[in-house]
C-alpha positions as CSV (number, residue, x, y, z in Angstrom):
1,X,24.2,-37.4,34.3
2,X,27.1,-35.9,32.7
3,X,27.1,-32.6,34.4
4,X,26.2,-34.5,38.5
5,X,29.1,-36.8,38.8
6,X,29.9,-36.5,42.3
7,X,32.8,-34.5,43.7
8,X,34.0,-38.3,45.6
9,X,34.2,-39.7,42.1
10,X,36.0,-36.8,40.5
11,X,38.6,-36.6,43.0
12,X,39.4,-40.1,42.6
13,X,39.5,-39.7,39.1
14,X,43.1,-38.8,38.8
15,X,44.4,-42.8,39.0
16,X,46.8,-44.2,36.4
17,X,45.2,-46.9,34.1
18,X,47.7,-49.7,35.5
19,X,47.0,-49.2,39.4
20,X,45.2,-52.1,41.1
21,X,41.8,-52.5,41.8
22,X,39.3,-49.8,42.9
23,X,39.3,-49.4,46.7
24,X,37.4,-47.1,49.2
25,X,37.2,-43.9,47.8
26,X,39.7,-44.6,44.6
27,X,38.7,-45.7,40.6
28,X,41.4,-47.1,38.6
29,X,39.8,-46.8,34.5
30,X,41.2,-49.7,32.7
31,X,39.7,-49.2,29.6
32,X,41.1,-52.6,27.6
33,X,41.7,-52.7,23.8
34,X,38.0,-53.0,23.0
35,X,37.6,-48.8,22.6
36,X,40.5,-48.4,20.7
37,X,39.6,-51.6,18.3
38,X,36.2,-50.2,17.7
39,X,37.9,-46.4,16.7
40,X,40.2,-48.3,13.9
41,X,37.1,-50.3,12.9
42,X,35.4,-47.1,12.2
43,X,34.5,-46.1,8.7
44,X,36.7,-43.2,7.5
45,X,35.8,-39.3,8.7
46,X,36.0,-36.8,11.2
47,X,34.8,-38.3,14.1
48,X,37.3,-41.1,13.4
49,X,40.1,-38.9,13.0
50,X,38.8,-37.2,16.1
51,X,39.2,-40.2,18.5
52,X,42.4,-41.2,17.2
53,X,43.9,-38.5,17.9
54,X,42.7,-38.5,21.5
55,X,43.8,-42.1,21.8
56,X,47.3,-41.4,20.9
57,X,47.4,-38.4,22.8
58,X,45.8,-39.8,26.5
59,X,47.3,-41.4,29.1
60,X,44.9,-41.1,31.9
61,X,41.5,-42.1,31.5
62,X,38.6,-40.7,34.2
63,X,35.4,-42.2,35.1
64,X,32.5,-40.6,33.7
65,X,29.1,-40.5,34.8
66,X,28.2,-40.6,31.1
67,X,29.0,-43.7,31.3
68,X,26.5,-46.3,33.0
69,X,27.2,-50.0,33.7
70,X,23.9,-51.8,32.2
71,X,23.8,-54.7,35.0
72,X,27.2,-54.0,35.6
73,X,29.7,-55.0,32.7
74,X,27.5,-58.2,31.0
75,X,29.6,-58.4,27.9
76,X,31.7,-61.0,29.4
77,X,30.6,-61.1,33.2
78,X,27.5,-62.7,34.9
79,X,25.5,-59.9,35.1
80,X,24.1,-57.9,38.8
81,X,27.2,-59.4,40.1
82,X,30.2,-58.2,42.2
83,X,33.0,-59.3,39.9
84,X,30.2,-58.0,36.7
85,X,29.7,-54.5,38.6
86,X,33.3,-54.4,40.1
87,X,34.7,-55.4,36.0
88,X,32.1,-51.9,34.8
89,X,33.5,-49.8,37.4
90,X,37.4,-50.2,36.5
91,X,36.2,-49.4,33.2
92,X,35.2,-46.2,34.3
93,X,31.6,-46.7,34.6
94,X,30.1,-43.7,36.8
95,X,27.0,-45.0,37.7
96,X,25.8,-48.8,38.5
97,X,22.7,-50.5,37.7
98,X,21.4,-52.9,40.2
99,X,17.7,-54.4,38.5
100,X,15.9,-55.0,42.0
101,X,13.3,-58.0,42.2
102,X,12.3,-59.0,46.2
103,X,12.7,-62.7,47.4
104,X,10.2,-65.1,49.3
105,X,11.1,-63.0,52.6
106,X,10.2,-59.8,51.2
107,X,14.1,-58.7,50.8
108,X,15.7,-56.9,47.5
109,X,18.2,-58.4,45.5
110,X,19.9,-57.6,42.5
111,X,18.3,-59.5,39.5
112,X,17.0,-58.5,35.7
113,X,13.5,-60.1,36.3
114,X,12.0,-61.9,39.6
115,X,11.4,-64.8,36.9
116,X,14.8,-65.1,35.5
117,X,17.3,-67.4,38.1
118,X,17.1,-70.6,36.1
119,X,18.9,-68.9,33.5
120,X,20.9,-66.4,35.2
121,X,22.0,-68.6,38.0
122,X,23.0,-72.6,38.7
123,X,19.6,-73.1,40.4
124,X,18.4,-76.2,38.4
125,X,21.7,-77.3,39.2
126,X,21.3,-77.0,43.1
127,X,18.6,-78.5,45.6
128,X,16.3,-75.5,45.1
129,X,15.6,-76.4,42.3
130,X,12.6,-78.4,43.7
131,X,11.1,-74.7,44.7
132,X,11.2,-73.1,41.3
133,X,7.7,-72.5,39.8
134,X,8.3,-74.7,37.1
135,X,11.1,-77.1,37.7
136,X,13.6,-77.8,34.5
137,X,11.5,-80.1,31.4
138,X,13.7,-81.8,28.7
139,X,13.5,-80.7,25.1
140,X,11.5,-83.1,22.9
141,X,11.9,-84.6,19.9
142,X,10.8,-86.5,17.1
143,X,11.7,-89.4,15.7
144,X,13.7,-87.4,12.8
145,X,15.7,-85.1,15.1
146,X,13.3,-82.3,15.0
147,X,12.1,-80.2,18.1
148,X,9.0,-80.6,19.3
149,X,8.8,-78.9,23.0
150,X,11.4,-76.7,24.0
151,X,13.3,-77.0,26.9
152,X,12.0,-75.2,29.6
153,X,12.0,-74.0,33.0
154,X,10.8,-70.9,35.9
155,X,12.5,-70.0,39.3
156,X,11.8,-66.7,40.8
157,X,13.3,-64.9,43.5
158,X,10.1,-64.7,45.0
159,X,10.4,-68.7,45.4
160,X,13.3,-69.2,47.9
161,X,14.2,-66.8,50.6
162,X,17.3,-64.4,51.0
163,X,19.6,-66.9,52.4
164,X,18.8,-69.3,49.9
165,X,19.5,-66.9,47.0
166,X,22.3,-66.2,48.7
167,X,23.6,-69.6,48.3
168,X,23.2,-69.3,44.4
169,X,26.3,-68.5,42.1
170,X,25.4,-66.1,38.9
171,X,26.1,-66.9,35.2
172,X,25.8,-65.6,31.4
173,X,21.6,-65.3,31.0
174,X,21.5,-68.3,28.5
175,X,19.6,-71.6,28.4
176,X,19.7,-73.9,25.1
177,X,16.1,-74.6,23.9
178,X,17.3,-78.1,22.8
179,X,18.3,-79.2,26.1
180,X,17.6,-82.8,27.5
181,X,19.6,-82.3,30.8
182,X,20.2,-79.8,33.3
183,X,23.7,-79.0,32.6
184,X,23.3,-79.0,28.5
185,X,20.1,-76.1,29.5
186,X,22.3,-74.0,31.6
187,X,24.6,-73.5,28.3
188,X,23.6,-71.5,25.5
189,X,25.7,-68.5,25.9
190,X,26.2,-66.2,23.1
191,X,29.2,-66.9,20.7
192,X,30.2,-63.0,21.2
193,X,29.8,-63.3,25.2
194,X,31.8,-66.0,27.2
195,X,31.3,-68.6,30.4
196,X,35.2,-67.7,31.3
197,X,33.7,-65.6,34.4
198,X,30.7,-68.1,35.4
199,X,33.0,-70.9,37.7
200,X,32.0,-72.4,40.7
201,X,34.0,-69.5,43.1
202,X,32.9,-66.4,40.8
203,X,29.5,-65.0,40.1
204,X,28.7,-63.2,43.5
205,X,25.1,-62.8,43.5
206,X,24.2,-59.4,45.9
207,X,21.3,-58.3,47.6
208,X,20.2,-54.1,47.0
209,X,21.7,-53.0,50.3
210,X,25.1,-55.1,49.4
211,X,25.0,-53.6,46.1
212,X,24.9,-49.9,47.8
213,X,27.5,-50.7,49.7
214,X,29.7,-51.9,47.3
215,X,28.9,-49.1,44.9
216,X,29.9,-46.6,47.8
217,X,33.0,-48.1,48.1
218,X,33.8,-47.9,44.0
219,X,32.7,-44.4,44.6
220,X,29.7,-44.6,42.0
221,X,26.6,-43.2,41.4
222,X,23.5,-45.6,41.7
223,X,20.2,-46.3,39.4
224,X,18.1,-49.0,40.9
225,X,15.5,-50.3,38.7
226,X,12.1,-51.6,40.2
227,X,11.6,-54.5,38.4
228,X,7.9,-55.7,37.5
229,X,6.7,-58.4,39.7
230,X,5.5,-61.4,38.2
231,X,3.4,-62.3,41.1
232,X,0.1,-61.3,42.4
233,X,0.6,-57.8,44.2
234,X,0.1,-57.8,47.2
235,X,2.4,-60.1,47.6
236,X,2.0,-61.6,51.2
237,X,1.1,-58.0,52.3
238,X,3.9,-56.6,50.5
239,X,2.1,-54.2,48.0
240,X,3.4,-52.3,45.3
241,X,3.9,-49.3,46.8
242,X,5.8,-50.9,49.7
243,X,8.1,-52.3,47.1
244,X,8.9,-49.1,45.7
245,X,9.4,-46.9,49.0
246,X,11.4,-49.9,50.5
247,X,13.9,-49.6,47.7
248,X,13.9,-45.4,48.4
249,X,14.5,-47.0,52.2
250,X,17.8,-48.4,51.4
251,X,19.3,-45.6,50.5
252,X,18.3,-43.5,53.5
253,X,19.4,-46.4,56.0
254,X,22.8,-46.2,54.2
255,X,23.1,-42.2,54.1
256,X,23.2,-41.9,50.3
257,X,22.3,-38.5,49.5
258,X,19.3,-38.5,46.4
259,X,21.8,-36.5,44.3
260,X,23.4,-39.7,43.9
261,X,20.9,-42.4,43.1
262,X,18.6,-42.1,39.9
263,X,15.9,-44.6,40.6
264,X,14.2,-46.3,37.7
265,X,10.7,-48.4,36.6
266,X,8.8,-48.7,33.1
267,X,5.9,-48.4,35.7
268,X,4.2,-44.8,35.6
269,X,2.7,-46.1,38.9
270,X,6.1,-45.8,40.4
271,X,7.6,-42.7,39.3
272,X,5.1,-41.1,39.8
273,X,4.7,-42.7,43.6
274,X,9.2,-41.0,44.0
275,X,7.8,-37.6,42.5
276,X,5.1,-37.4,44.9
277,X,6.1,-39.0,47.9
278,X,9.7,-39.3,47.9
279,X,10.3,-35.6,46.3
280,X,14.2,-35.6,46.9
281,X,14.8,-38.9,45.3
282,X,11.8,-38.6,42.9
283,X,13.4,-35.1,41.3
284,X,16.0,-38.0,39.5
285,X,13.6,-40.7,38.8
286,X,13.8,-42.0,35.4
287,X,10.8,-43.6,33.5
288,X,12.1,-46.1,31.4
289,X,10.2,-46.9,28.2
290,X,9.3,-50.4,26.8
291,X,8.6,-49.4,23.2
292,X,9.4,-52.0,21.1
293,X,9.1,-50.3,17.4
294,X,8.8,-46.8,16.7
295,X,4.8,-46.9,16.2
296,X,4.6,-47.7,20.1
297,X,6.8,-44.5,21.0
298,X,5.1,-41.9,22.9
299,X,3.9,-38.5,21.5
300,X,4.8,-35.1,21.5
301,X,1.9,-34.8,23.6
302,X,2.2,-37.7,26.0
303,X,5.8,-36.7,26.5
304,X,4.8,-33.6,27.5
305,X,2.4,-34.6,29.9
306,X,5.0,-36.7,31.6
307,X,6.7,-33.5,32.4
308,X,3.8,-31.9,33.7
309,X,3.2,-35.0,36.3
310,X,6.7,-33.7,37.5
311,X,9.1,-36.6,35.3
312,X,12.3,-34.7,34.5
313,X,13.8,-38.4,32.6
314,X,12.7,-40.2,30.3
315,X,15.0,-43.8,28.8
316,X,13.9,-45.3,25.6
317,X,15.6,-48.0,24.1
318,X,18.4,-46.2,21.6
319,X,16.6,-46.6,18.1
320,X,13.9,-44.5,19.6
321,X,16.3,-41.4,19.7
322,X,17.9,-42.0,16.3
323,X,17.0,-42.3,12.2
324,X,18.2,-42.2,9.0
325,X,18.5,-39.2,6.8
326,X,17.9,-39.3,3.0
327,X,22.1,-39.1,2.7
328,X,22.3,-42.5,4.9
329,X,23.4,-40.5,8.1
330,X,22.5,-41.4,11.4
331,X,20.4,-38.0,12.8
332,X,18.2,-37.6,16.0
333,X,14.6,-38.9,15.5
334,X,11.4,-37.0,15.9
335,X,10.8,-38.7,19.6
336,X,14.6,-37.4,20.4
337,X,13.1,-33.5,19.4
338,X,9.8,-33.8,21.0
339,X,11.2,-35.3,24.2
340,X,14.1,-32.3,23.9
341,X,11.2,-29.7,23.5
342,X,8.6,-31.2,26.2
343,X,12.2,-30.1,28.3
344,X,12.9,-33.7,29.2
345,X,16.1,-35.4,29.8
346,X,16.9,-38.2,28.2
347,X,19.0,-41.4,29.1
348,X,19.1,-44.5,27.0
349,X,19.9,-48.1,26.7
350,X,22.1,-50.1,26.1
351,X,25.2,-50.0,23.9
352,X,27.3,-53.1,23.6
353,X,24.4,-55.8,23.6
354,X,24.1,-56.8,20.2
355,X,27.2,-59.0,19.2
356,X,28.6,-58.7,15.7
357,X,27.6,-55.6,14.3
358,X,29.3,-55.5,10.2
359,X,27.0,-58.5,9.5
360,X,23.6,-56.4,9.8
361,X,20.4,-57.2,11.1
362,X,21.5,-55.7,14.4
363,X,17.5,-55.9,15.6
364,X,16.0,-54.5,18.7
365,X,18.1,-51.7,19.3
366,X,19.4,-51.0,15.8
367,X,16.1,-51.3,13.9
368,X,15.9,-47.4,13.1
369,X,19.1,-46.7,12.0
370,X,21.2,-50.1,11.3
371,X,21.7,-49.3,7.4
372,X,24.0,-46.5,8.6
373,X,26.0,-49.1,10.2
374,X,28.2,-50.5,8.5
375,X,31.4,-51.6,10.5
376,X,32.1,-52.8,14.2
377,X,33.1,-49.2,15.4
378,X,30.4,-47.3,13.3
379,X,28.7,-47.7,16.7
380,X,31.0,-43.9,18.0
381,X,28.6,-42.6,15.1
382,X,25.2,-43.3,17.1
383,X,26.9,-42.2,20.5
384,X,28.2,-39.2,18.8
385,X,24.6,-38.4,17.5
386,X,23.2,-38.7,21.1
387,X,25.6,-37.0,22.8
388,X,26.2,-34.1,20.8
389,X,23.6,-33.6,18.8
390,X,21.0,-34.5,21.2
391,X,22.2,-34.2,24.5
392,X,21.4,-36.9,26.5
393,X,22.7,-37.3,29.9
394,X,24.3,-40.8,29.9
395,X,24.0,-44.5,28.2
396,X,23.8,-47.9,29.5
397,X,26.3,-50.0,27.9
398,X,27.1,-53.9,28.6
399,X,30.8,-52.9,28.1
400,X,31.3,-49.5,29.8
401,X,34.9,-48.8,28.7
402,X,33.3,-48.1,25.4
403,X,31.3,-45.3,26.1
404,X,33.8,-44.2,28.8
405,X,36.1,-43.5,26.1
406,X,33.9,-41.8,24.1
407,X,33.1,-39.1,26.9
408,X,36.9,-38.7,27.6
409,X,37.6,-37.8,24.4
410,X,34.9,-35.3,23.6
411,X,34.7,-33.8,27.0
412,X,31.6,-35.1,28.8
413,X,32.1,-35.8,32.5
């Protein structure tokens, strides 16, 4: 996405980094002391030496569409949010994620998972809590103090109606297994994340078409993700493929040219139904992998059969693209050369998501290449390896002012 950041978003990208808040057809980049933090945490070398120079040289930081707001900016605010999306775009986040799930009614809304509002939202804490799938169950325990059952709880989007979720205030996805009570299960929140931004007046939940409209008015690119349903499909008549051409729907309705929007699934089913049925939208469509270990990575083969089937994108999770050399330095992976020779582009995710980072075992995303880090801003070493080496067209990030530092200083728009 480097090179298509639209001509709206580079003409606004000339704004100071202490004007106000973005408005129609303006960005303001407030990148925070998190980037420059991360550059003095860095382990001594070039690339260090590199971005301290360009911080003490910049002024004026620009959007980038390298940059890509996982869930908007989930670090610190609820995520699929205004205030989380509106917090990614002043940090110069070019494009916006908005995770679509589909309500009792059959409308879209912006949610990680249709199974997820009990701990993403104060559901359990509201009257509808009587409709989730599972209503909240206490913890148990033994007479010693020891867990037995943990706390637990399901409420989908698919089990209240738009104006019902619309009623619902967002929070930090946590719940504490130990719970006995509502309010002690709604807690949880990671010690590296905070609740500072989950009050009773913040935490704006929106629906798909609210999110398009917003993110026309931050002047933003746009990758919806079609998220697996958890219920039987068809869903009251609502089948699969209706889910996935009503989401193509909303951005015709509101004028947003395809050059703009990179839809997303880990469904095959559904790229492939954008590539062959919604050609203009489908030429950006963007098949997101679930691998969760290198062994369930696809082939050289498979990968190039996805761009025979007319993919152009693939996103794995980011240890699929990186390894370690026998010197202990980070270097693109095998999948990051076949995907790069099946002529594939590549996006991946997500940067920023897992906490403390000079205390290793890093997991999920680190699990190829976390003996190469070694410090908080060792992180510009992977990004550096992806970007330059491999050439991947952006990176989902839970903190976006990261990465959008990154591409300022080493040129990627």
């Amino acid at each position: 996405m480097r090179h298509l950041v639209s001509a709206a978003l580079l003409a606004a990208a000339s704004v100071g980094v202490a004007d106000a808040a973005p408005a129609a057809g303006q960005s303001s980049v407030q990148l925070g002391p998190r980037p420059f933090f991360l550059v003095d945490e860095m382990s001594e070398g070039s690339l260090k030496q590199e971005l301290q120079a360009c911080a003490r040289r910049t002024r004026v930081y620009r959007p980038s569409a390298f940059s890509i707001g996982h869930r908007g900016a989930p670090m610190q605010f609820p995520e699929h949010t205004r205030e989380s999306y509106v917090a990614a775009a002043r940090m110069g986040a070019g494009v916006l994620e908005c995770d679509v799930a589909f309500t009792k009614d059959k409308e879209l809304v912006c949610r990680h998972a249709q199974n997820d509002l009990h701990t993403t939202t104060d559901i359990l804490a509201t009257p509808l809590a009587t409709k989730c799938t599972q209503p909240f169950v206490p913890a148990s325990f033994d007479a010693g103090g020891n867990l037995l059952t943990p706390a637990s709880a399901e409420c989908r989007t698919s089990d209240i109606t738009l104006a019902e979720f619309k009623t619902l205030r967002g929070k930090m996805d946590a719940s504490n297994s130990r719970a006995r009570t509502v309010q002690e299960y709604l807690g949880g929140t990671a010690s590296w994340r905070t609740d500072l931004y989950s009050g009773p007046t913040s935490g704006t939940l929106m629906t798909h078409a609210e999110s398009i409209e917003l993110f026309e008015s931050l002047g933003v690119q746009m990758t919806p993700e079609l998220k697996s349903p958890v219920v039987p499909m068809p869903f009251d008549g609502f089948s699969q493929e209706d889910y996935a051409r009503k989401l193509i729907d909303e951005y015709k309705l509101a004028g947003v040219p395809p050059q703009r929007v990179w839809p997303q699934s880990f469904d095959l089913g559904d790229v492939l139904y954008w590539v062959r049925n919604e050609p203009s939208y489908g030429r950006q469509a963007v098949y997101l992998d679930d691998a969760n270990t290198p062994a369930d990575l696809p082939t050289a083969a498979e990968l190039a059969q996805y761009k025979a089937d007319g993919i152009r994108i693939v996103a794995p999770p980011t240890f699929a693209l990186l390894s370690v050399d026998a010197a202990g330095q980070i270097v693109p992976s095998q999948y990051a050369r076949d995907a790069k020779a099946a002529g594939l582009d590549i996006i991946t995710w997500t940067l920023e998501r897992s906490g403390i980072l000079a205390d290793g075992n890093n997991g999920f995303y680190y699990q190829t290449f976390d003996s190469a880090i070694r410090r908080e801003g060792d992180v510009f070493l992977a990004l550096d390896v992806m970007a330059r080496q491999i050439g991947i067209l952006g990176v989902f990030a839970d903190w976006p002012a990261t990465v959008t530092f990154y591409a300022n200083c080493v040129g990627l728009k």
